[in-house]
N, CA, C and O atoms as CSV, one atom per row, in Angstrom:
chain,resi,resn,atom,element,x,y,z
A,1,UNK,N,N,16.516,117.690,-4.424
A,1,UNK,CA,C,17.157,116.848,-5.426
A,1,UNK,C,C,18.487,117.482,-5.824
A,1,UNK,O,O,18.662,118.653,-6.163
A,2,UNK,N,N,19.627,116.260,-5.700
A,2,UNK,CA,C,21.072,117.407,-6.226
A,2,UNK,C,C,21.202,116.341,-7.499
A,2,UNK,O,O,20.768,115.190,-7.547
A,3,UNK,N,N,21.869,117.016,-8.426
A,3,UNK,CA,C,22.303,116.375,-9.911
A,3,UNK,C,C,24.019,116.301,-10.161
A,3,UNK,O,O,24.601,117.342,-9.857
A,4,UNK,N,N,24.585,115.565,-10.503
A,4,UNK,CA,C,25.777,115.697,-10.868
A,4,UNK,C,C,25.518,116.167,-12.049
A,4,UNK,O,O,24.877,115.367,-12.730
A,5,UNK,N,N,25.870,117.581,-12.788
A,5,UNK,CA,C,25.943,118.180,-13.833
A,5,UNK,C,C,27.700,117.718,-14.267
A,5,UNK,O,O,27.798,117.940,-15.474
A,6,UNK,N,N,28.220,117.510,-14.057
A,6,UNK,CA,C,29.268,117.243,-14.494
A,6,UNK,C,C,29.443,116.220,-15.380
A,6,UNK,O,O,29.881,116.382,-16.519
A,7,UNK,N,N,28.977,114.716,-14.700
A,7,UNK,CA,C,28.766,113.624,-15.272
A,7,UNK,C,C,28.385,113.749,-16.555
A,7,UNK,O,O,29.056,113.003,-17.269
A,8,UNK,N,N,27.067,114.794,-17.537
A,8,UNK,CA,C,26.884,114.843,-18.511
A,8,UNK,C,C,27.853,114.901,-19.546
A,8,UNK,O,O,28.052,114.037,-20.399
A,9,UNK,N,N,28.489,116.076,-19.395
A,9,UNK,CA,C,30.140,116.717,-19.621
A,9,UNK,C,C,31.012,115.803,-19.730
A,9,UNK,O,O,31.486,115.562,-20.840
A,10,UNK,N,N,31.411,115.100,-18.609
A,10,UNK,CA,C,32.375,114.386,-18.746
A,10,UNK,C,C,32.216,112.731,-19.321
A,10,UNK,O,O,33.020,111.979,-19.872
A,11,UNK,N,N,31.136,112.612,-19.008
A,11,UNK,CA,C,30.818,110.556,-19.195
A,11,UNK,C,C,29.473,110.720,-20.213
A,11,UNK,O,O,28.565,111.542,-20.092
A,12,UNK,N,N,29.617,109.770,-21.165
A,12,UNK,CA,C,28.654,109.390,-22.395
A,12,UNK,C,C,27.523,108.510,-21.183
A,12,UNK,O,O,28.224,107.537,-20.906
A,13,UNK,N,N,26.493,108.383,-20.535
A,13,UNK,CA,C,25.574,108.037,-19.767
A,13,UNK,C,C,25.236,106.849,-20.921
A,13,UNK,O,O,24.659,107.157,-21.964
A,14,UNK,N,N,25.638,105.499,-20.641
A,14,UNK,CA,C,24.831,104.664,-21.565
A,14,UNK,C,C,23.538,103.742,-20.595
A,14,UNK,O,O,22.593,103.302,-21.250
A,15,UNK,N,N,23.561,103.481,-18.994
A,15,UNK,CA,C,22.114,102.862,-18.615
A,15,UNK,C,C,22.516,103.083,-16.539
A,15,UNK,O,O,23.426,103.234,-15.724
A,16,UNK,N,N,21.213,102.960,-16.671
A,16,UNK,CA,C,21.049,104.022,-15.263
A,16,UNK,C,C,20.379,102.754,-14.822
A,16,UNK,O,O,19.870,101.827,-15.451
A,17,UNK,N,N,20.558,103.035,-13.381
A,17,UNK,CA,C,20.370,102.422,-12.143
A,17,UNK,C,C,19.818,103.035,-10.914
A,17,UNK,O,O,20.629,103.773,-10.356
A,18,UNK,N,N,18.373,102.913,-10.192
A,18,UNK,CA,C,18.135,103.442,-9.351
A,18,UNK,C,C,18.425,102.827,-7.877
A,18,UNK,O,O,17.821,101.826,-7.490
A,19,UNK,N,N,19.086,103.285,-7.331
A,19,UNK,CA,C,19.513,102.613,-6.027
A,19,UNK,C,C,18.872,103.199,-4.422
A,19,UNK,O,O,18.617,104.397,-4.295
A,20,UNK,N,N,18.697,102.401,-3.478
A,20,UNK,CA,C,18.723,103.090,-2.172
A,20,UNK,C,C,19.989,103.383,-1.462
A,20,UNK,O,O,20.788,102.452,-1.357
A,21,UNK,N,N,20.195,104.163,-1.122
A,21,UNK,CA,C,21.455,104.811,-0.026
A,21,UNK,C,C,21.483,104.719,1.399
A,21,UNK,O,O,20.665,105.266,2.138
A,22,UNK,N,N,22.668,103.848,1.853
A,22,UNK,CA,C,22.145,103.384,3.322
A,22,UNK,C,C,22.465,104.898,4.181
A,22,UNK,O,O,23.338,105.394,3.468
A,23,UNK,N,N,22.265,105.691,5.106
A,23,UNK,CA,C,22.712,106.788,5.440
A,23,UNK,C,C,22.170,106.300,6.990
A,23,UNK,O,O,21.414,105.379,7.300
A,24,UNK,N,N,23.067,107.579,8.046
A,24,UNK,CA,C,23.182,107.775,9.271
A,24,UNK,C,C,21.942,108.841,9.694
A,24,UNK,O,O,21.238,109.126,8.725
A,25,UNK,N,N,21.642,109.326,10.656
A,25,UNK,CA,C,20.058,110.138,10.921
A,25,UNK,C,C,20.997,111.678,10.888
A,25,UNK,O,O,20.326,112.621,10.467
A,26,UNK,N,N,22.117,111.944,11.190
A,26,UNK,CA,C,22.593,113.107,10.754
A,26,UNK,C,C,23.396,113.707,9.822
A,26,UNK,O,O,24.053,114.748,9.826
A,27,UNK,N,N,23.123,112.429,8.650
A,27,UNK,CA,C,23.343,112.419,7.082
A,27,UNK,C,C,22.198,113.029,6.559
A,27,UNK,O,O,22.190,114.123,5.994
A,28,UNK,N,N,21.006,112.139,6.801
A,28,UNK,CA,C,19.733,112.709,6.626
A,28,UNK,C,C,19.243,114.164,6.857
A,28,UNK,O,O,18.465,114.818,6.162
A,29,UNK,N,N,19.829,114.482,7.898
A,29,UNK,CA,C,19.282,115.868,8.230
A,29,UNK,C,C,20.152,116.278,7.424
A,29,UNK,O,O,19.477,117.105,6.813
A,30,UNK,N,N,21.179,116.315,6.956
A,30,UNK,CA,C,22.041,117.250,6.778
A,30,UNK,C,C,21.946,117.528,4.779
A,30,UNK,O,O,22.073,118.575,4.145
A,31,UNK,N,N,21.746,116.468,4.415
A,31,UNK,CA,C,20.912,116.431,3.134
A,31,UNK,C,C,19.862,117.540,3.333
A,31,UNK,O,O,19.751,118.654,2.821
A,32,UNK,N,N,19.315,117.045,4.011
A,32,UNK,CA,C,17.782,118.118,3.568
A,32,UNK,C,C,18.129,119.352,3.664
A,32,UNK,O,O,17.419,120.145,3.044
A,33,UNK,N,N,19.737,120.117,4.742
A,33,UNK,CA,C,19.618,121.447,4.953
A,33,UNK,C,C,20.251,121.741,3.703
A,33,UNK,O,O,20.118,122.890,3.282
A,34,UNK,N,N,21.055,120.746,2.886
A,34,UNK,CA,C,21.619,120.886,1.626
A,34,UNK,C,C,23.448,120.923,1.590
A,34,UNK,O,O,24.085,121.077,2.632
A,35,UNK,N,N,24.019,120.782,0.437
A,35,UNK,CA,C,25.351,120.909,-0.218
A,35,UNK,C,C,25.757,119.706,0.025
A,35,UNK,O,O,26.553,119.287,0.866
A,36,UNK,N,N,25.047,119.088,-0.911
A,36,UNK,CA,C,25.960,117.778,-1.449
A,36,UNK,C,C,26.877,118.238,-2.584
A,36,UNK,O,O,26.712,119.228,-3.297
A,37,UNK,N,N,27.705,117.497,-2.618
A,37,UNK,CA,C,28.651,117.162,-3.590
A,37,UNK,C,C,29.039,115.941,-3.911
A,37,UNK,O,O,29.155,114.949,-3.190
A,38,UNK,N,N,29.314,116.140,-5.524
A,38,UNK,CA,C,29.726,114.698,-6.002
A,38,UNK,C,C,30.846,115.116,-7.179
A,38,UNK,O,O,30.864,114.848,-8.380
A,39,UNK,N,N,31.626,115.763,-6.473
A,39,UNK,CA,C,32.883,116.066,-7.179
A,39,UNK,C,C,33.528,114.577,-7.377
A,39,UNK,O,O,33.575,114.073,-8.499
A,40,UNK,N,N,33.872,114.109,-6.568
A,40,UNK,CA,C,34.951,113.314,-6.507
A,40,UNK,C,C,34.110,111.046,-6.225
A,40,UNK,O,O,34.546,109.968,-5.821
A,41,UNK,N,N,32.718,111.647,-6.822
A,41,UNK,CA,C,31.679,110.466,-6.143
A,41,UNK,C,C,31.927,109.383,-7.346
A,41,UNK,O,O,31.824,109.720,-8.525
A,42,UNK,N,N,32.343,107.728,-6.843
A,42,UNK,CA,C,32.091,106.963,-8.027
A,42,UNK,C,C,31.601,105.664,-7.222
A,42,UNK,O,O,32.202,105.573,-6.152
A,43,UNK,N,N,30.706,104.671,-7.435
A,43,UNK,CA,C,30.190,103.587,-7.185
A,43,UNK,C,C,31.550,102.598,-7.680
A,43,UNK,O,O,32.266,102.684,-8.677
A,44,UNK,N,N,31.564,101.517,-6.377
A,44,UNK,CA,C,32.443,100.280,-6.404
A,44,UNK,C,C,31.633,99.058,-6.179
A,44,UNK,O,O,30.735,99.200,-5.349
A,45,UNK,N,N,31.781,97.516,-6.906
A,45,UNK,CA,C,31.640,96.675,-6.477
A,45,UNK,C,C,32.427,96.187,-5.354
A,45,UNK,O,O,33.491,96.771,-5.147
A,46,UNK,N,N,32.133,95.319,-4.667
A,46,UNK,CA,C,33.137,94.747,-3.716
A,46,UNK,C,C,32.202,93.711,-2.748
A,46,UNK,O,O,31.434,93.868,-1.799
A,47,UNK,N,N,32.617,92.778,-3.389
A,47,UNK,CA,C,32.266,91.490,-2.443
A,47,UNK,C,C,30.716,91.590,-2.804
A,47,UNK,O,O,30.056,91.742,-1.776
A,48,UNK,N,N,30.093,91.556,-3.732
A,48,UNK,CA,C,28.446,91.022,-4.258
A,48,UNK,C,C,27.866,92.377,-3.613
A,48,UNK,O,O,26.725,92.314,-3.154
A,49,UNK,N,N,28.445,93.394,-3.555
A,49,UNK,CA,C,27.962,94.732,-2.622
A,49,UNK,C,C,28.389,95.708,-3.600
A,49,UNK,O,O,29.469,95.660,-4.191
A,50,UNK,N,N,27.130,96.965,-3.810
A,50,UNK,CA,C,27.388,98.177,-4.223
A,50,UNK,C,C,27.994,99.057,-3.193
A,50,UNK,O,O,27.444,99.198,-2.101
A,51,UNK,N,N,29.459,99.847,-3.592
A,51,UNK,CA,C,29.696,100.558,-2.174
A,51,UNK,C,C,29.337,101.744,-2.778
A,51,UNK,O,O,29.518,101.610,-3.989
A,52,UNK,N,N,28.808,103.119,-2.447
A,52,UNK,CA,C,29.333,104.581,-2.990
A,52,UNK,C,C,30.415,105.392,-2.105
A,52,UNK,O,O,30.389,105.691,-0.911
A,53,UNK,N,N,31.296,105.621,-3.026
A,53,UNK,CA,C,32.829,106.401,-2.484
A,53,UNK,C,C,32.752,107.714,-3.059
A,53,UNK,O,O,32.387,107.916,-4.217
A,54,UNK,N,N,33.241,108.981,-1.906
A,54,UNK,CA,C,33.780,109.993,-2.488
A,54,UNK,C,C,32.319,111.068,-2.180
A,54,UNK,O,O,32.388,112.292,-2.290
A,55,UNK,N,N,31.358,110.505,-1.882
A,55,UNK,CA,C,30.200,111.061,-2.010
A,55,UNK,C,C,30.264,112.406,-0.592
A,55,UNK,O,O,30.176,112.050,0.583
A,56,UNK,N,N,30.408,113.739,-0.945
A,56,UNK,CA,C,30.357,114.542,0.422
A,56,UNK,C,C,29.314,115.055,0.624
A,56,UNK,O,O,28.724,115.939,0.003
A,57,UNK,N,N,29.015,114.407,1.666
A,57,UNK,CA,C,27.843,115.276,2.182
A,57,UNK,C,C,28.529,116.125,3.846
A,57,UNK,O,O,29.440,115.650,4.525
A,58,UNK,N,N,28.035,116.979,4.046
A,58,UNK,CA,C,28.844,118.271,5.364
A,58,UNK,C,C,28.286,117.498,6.584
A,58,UNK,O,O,27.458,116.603,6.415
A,59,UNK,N,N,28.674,117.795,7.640
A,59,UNK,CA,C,28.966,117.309,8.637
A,59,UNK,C,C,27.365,118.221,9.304
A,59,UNK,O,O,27.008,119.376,9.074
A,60,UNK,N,N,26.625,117.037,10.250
A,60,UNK,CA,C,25.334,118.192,10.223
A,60,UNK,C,C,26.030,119.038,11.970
A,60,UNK,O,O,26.613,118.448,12.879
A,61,UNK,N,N,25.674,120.510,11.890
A,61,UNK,CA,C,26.042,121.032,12.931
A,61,UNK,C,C,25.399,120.930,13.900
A,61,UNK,O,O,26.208,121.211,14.784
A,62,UNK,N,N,24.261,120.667,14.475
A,62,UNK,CA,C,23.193,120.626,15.342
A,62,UNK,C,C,23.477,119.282,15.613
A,62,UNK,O,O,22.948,119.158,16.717
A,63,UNK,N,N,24.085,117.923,15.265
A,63,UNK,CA,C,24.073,116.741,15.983
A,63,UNK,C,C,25.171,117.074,17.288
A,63,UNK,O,O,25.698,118.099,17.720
A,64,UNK,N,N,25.207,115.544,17.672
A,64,UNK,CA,C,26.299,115.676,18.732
A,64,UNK,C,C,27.426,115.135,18.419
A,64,UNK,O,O,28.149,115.515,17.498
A,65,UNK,N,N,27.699,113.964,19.372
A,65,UNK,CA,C,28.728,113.295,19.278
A,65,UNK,C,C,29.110,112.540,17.780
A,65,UNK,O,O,30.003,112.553,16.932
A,66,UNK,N,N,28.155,112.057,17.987
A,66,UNK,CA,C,27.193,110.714,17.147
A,66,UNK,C,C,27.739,111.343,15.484
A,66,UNK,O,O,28.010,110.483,14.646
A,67,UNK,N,N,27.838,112.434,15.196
A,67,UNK,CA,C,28.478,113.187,14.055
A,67,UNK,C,C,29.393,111.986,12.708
A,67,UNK,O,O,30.488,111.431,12.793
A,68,UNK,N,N,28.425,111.967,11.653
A,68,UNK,CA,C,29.061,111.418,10.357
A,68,UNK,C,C,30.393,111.867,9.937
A,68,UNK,O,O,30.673,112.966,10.415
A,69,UNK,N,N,31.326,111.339,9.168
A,69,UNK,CA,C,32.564,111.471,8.242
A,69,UNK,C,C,31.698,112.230,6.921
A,69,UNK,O,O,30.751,111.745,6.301
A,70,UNK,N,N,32.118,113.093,6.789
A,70,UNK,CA,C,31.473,113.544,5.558
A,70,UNK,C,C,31.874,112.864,4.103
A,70,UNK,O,O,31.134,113.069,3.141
A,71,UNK,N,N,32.951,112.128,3.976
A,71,UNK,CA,C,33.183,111.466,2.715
A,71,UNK,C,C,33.040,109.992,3.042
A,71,UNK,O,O,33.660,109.282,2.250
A,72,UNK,N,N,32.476,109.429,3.868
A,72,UNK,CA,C,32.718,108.136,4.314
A,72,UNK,C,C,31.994,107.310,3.043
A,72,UNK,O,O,31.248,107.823,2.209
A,73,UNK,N,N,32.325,106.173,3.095
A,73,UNK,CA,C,31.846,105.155,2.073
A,73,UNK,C,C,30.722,104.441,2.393
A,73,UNK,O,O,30.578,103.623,3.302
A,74,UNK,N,N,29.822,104.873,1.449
A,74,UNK,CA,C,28.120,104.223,1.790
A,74,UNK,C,C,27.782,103.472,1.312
A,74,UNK,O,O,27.907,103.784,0.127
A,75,UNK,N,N,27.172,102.096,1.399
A,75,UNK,CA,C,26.451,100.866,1.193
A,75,UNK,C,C,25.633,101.855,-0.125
A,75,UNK,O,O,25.533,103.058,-0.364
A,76,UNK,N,N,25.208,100.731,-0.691
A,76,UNK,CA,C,23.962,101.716,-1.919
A,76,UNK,C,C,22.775,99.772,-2.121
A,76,UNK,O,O,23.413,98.719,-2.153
A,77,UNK,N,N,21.679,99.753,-2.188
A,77,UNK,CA,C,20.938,98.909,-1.831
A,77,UNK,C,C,20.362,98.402,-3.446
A,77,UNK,O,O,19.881,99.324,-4.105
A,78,UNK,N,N,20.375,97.370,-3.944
A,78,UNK,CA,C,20.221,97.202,-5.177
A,78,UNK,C,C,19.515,95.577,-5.000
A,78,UNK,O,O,19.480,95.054,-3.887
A,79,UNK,N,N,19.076,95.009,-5.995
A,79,UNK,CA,C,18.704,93.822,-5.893
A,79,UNK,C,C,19.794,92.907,-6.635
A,79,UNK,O,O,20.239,93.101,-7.767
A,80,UNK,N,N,20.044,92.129,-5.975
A,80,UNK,CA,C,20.808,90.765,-6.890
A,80,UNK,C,C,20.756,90.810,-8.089
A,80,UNK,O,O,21.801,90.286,-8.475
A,81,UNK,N,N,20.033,91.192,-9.138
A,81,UNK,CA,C,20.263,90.292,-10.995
A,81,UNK,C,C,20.624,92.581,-11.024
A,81,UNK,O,O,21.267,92.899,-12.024
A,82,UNK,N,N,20.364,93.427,-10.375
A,82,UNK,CA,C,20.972,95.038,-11.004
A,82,UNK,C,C,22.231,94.642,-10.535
A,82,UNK,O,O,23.184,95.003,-11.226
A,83,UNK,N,N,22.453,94.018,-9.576
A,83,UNK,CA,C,24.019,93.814,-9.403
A,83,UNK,C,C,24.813,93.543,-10.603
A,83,UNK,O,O,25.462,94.386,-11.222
A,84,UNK,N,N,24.682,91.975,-10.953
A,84,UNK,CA,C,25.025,91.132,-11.882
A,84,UNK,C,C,25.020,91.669,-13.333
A,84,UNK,O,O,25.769,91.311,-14.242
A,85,UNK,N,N,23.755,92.858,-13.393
A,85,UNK,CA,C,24.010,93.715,-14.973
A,85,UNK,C,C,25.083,94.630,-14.633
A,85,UNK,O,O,25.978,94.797,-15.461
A,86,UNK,N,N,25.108,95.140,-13.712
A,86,UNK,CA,C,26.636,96.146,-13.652
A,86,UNK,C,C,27.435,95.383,-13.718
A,86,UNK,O,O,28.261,95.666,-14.586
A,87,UNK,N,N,27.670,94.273,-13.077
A,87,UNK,CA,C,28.892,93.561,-12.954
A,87,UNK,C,C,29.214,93.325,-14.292
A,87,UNK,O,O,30.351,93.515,-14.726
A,88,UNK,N,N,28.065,92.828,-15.133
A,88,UNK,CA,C,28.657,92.329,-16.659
A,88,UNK,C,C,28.831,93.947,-17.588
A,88,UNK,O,O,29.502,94.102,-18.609
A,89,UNK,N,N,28.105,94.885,-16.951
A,89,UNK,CA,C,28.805,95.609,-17.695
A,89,UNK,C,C,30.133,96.553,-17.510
A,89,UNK,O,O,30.457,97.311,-18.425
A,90,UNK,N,N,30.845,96.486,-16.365
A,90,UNK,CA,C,31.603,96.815,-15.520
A,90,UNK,C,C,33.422,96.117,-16.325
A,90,UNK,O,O,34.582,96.516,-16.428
A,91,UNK,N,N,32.496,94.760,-16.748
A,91,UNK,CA,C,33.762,93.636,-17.259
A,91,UNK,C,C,34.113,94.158,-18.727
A,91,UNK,O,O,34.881,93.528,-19.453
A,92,UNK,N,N,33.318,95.707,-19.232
A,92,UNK,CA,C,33.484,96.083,-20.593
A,92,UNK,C,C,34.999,96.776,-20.412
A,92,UNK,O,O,35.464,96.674,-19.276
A,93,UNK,N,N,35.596,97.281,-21.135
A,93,UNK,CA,C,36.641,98.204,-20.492
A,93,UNK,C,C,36.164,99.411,-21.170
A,93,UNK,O,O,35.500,99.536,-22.198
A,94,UNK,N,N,36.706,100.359,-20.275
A,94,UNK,CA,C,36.490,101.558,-20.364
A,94,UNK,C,C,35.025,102.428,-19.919
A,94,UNK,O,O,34.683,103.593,-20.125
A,95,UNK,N,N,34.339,101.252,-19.202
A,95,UNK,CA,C,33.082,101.706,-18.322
A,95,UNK,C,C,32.972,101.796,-16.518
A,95,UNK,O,O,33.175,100.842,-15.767
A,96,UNK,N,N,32.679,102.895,-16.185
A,96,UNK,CA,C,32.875,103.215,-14.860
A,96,UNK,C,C,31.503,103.446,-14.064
A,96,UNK,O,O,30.694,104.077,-14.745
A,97,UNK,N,N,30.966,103.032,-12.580
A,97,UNK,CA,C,29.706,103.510,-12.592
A,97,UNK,C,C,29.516,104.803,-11.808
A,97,UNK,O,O,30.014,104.524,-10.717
A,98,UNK,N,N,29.093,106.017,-11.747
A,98,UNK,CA,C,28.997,107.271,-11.404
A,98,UNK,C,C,27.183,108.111,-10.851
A,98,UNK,O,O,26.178,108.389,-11.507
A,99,UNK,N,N,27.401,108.198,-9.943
A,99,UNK,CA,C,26.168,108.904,-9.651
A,99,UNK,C,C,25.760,109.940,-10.310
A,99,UNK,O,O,26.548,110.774,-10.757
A,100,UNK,N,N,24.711,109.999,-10.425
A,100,UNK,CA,C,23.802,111.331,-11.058
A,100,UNK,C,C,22.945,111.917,-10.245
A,100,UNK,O,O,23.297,113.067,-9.983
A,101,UNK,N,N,22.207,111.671,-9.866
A,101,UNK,CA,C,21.208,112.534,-8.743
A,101,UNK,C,C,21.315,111.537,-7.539
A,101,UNK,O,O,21.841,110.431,-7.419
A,102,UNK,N,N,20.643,112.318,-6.731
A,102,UNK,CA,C,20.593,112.071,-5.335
A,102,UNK,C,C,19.503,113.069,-4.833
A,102,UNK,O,O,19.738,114.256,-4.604
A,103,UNK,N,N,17.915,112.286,-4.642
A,103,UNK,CA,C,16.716,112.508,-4.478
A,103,UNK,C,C,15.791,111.747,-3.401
A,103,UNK,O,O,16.025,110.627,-2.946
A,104,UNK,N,N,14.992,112.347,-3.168
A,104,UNK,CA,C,14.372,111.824,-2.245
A,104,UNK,C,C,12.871,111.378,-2.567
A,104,UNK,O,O,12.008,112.117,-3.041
A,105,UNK,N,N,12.663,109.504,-2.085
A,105,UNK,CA,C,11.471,109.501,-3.049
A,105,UNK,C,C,10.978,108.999,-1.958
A,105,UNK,O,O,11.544,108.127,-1.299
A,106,UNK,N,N,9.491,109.694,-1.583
A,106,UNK,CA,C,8.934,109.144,-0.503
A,106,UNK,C,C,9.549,109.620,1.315
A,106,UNK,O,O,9.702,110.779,1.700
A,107,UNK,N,N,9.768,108.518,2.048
A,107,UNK,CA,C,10.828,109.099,3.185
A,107,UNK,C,C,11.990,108.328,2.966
A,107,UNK,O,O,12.573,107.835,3.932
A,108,UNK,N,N,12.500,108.124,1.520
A,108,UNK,CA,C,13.585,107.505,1.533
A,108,UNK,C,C,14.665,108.221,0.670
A,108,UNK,O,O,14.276,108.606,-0.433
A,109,UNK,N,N,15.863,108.439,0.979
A,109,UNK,CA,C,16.479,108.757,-0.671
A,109,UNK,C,C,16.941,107.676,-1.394
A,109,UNK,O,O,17.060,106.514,-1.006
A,110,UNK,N,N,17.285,108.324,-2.879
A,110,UNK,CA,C,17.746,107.164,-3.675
A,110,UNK,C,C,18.788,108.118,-4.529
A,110,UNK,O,O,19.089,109.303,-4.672
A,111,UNK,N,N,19.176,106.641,-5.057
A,111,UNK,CA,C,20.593,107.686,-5.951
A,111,UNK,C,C,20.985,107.066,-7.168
A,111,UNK,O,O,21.493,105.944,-7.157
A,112,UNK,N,N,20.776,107.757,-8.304
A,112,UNK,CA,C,20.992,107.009,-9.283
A,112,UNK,C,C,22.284,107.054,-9.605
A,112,UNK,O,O,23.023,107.982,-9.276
A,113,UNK,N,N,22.674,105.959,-10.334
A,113,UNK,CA,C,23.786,105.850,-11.085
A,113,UNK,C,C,23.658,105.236,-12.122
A,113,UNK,O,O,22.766,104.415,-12.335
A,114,UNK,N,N,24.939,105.709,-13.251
A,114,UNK,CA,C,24.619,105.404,-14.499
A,114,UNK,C,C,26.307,104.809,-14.742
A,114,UNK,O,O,27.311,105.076,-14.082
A,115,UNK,N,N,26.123,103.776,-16.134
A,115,UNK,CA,C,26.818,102.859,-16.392
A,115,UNK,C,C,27.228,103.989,-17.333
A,115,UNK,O,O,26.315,104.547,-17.942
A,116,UNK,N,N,28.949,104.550,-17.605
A,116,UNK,CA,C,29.146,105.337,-18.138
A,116,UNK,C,C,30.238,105.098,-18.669
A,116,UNK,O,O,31.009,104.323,-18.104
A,117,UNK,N,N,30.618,105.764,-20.015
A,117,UNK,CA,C,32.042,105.966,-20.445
A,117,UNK,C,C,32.809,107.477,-20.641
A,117,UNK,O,O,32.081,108.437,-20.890
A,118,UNK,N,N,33.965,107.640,-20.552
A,118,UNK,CA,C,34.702,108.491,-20.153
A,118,UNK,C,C,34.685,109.283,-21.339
A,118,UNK,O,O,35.628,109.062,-22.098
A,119,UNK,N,N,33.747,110.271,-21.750
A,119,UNK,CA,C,34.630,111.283,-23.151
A,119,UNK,C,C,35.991,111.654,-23.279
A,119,UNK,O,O,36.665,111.955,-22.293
A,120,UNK,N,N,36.535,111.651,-24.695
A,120,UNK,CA,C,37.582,111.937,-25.278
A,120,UNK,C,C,37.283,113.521,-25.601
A,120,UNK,O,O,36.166,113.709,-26.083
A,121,UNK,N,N,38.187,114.822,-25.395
A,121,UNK,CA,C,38.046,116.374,-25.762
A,121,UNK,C,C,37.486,116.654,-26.882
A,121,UNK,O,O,36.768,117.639,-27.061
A,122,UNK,N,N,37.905,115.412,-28.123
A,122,UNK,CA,C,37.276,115.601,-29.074
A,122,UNK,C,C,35.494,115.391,-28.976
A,122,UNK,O,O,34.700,116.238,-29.386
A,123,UNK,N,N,35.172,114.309,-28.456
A,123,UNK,CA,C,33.718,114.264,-28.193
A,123,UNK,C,C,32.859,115.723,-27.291
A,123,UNK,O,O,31.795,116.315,-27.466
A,124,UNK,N,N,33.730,115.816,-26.536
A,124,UNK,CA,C,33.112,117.105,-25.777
A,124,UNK,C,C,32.994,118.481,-26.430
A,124,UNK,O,O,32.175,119.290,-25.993
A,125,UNK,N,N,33.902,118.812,-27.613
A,125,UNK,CA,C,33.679,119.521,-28.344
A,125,UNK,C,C,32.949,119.263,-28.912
A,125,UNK,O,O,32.034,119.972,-28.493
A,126,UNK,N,N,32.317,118.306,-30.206
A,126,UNK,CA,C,31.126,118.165,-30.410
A,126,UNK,C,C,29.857,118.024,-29.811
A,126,UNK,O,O,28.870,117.731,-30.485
A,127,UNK,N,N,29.816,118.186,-28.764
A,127,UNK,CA,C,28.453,117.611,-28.095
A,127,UNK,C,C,28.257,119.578,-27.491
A,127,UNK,O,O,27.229,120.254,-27.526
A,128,UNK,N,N,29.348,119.902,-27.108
A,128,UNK,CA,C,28.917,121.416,-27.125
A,128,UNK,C,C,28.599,122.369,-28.329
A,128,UNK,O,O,27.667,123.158,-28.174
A,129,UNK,N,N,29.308,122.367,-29.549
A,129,UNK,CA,C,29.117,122.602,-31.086
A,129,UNK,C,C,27.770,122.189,-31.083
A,129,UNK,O,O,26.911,123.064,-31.199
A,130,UNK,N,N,27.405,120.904,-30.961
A,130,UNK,CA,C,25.807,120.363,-31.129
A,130,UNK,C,C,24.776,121.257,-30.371
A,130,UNK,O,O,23.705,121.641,-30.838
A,131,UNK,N,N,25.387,121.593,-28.821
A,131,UNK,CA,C,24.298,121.827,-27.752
A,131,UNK,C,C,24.300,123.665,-28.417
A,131,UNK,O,O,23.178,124.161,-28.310
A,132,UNK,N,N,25.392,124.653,-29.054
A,132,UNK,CA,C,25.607,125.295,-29.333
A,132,UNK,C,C,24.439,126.321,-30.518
A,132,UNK,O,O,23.840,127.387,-30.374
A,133,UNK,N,N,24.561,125.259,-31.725
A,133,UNK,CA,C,23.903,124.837,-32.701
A,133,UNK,C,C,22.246,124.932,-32.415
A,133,UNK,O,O,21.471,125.707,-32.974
A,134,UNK,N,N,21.802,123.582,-31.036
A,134,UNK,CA,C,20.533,123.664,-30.987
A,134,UNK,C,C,19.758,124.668,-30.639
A,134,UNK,O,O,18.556,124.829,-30.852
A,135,UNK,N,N,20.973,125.730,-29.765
A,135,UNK,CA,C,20.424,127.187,-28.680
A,135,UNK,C,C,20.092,128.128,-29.910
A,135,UNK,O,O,19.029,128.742,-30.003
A,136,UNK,N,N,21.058,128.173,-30.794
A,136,UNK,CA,C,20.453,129.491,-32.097
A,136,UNK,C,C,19.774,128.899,-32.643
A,136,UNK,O,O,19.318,129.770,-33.384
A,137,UNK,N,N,19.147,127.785,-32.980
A,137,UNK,CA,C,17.729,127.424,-33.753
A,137,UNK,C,C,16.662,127.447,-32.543
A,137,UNK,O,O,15.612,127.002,-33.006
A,138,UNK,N,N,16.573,127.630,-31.803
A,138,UNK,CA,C,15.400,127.935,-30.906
A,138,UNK,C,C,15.678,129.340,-30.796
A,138,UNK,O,O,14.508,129.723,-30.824
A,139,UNK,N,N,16.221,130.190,-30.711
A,139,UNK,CA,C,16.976,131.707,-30.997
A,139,UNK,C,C,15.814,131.887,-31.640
A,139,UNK,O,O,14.879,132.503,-31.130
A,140,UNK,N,N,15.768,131.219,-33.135
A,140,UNK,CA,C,15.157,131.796,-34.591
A,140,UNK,C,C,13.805,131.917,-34.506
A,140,UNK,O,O,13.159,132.326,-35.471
């Protein structure tokens, strides 16, 4: 299981979405040997379709030819009316949709994403002050 720890930090998480991830057989392997990244990962609509962009996963070394783009843009598998709630919430401004984990359930992976808004420095200082705060009362 990989987590975007960042996303917490940076985006207020207001509603999550569990999706399937369409992937290649030496995507797959290459997941399981590990180092994903989702530095640069954000979910697009386009044309009644979830795309995921930015998402790196490494190039697996043991394939052949047949060898994935490591940032290539992946289908993400959702049902018609999860579409239509992103879409309406997508039409808010100032909401973006962003992955959070990327897990494997069963022999499939999935990848969540969450309907998010962008913190302001001022919010991020409080939410660390807060997270700050809660660490010395469990201290006590």
């Amino acid at each position: 299981m990989y987590t975007n720890r960042r996303a917490h930090y940076e985006y207020e998480l207001l509603e999550r979405f569990e999706a399937g991830i369409s992937l290649t057989g030496s995507e797959v392997k290459s997941i399981r040997a590990g180092g994903v990244d989702f530095r640069d990962a954000f979910a697009r609509l386009a044309g009644g379709n979830v795309d995921l962009e930015g998402l790196y996963i490494p190039t697996y070394t043991e394939a052949t030819y047949n060898n994935h783009e490591p940032r290539r843009t992946r289908r993400l598998l959702l049902h018609r009316e999860e579409i239509a709630k992103m879409k309406r919430g997508l039409e808010q401004k100032g909401l973006t949709l962003i992955p959070t984990r990327l897990y494997a359930k069963g022999r499939y992976f999935k990848v969540e994403l969450a309907l998010a808004r962008g913190k302001k420095l001022h919010d991020k200082r409080r939410a660390e002050a807060e997270k700050t705060v809660q660490r010395e009362l469990r201290s006590l």
